[in-house]
Phi, psi and omega in degrees: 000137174298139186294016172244342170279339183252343148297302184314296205308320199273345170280343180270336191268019176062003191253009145222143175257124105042067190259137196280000190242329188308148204233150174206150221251109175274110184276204194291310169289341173262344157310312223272325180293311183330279176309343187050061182266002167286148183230165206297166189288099184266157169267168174292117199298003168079159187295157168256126178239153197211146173276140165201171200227130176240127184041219194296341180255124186269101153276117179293319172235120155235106201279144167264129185245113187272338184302323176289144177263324180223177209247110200251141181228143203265153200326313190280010151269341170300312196310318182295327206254125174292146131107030176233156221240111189277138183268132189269173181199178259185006217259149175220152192242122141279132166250185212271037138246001191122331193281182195242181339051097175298027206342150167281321168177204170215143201241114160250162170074015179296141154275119180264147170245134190247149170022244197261343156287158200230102169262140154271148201219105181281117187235134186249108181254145199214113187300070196251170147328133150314118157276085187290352159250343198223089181236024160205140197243122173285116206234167173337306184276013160245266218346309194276300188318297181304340196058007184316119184246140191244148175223088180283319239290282208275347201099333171309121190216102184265105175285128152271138166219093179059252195263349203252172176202150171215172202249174192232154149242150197285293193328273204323273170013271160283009170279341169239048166354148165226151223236129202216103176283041217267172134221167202244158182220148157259129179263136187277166194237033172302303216281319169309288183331313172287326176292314168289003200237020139276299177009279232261311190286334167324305190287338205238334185243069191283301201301309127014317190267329178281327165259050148254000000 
């Protein structure tokens, strides 16, 4: 036990008295409590987000996600922005319950435009739900493309292109929601699903399938 922990417990258990010269050996965490060197308990500053505009379509929120590995834009919006070309892929998604996914393919090489900047951007499209606030999630590799440095503290969300850079703010953001009485529908992907996993047992089982 630290000798400053076996001073308390015997000065609260009375089993010691209480010398006004006595010096006792603090270590850093519990001085950093004494001193009130903590610094205070904050709540969560909420998602971060950015306007950015792809071809013809103006996204009002686009969440950056340090979590996502890649960068997902949902069918129906692809479908809206002229001139973009879907590449088809094999790629399967886990999400954060577990479940699998399928993409419809990936769009490379999209020009995202931010302010006065223009990124290329590799988009994995995928068939979801509508988000009416949040309908595109930007991921770690436009992040790394952007250089984006986040400022949770203040709120901040700063894009870089060589010397220049421009900032965003989150508060200011989420102080304006934006609120859509629509309603939306998901269509299921069984059928997709059944198809890739004849595929996939083809490929693993051929001699099987021919004499079935």
């Amino acid at each position: 036990m630290p000798s400053y922990a076996k001073f308390f417990k015997e000065l609260l258990s009375k089993n010691r008295k209480y010398i006004e010269e006595e010096t006792i050996e603090v270590q850093g965490n519990c001085s950093a409590i004494i001193q009130k060197l903590i610094p205070p308990k904050l709540k969560d500053a909420g998602s971060f987000t950015i306007p950015c505009t792809i071809g013809n379509i103006s996204v009002g929120k686009a969440l950056i996600d340090l979590g996502s590995s890649i960068n997902l834009m949902p069918l129906s919006m692809f479908e809206k922005i002229e001139g973009l070309k879907l590449k088809p892929t094999w790629m399967t998604l886990q999400l954060a319950d577990i479940s699998l996914k399928y993409p419809y393919g990936v769009a490379e090489d999209v020009l995202v435009k931010v302010d006065k900047f223009m990124f290329p951007v590799d988009f994995v499209i995928m068939e979801m739900e509508k988000d009416v606030n949040v309908p595109l999630i930007l991921g770690r590799p436009f992040m790394k493309t952007t250089r984006v440095l986040i400022d949770v503290e203040n709120g901040k969300l700063k894009v870089r292109v060589q010397d220049e850079e421009i900032n965003f703010d989150v508060f200011q953001a989420m102080s304006h929601p934006k609120y859509d009485k629509g309603c939306f529908h998901v269509d299921t992907l069984d059928k997709i699903c059944m198809i890739k996993e004849k595929e996939v047992m083809y490929v693993m089982f051929p001699l099987w399938n021919r004499c079935c």
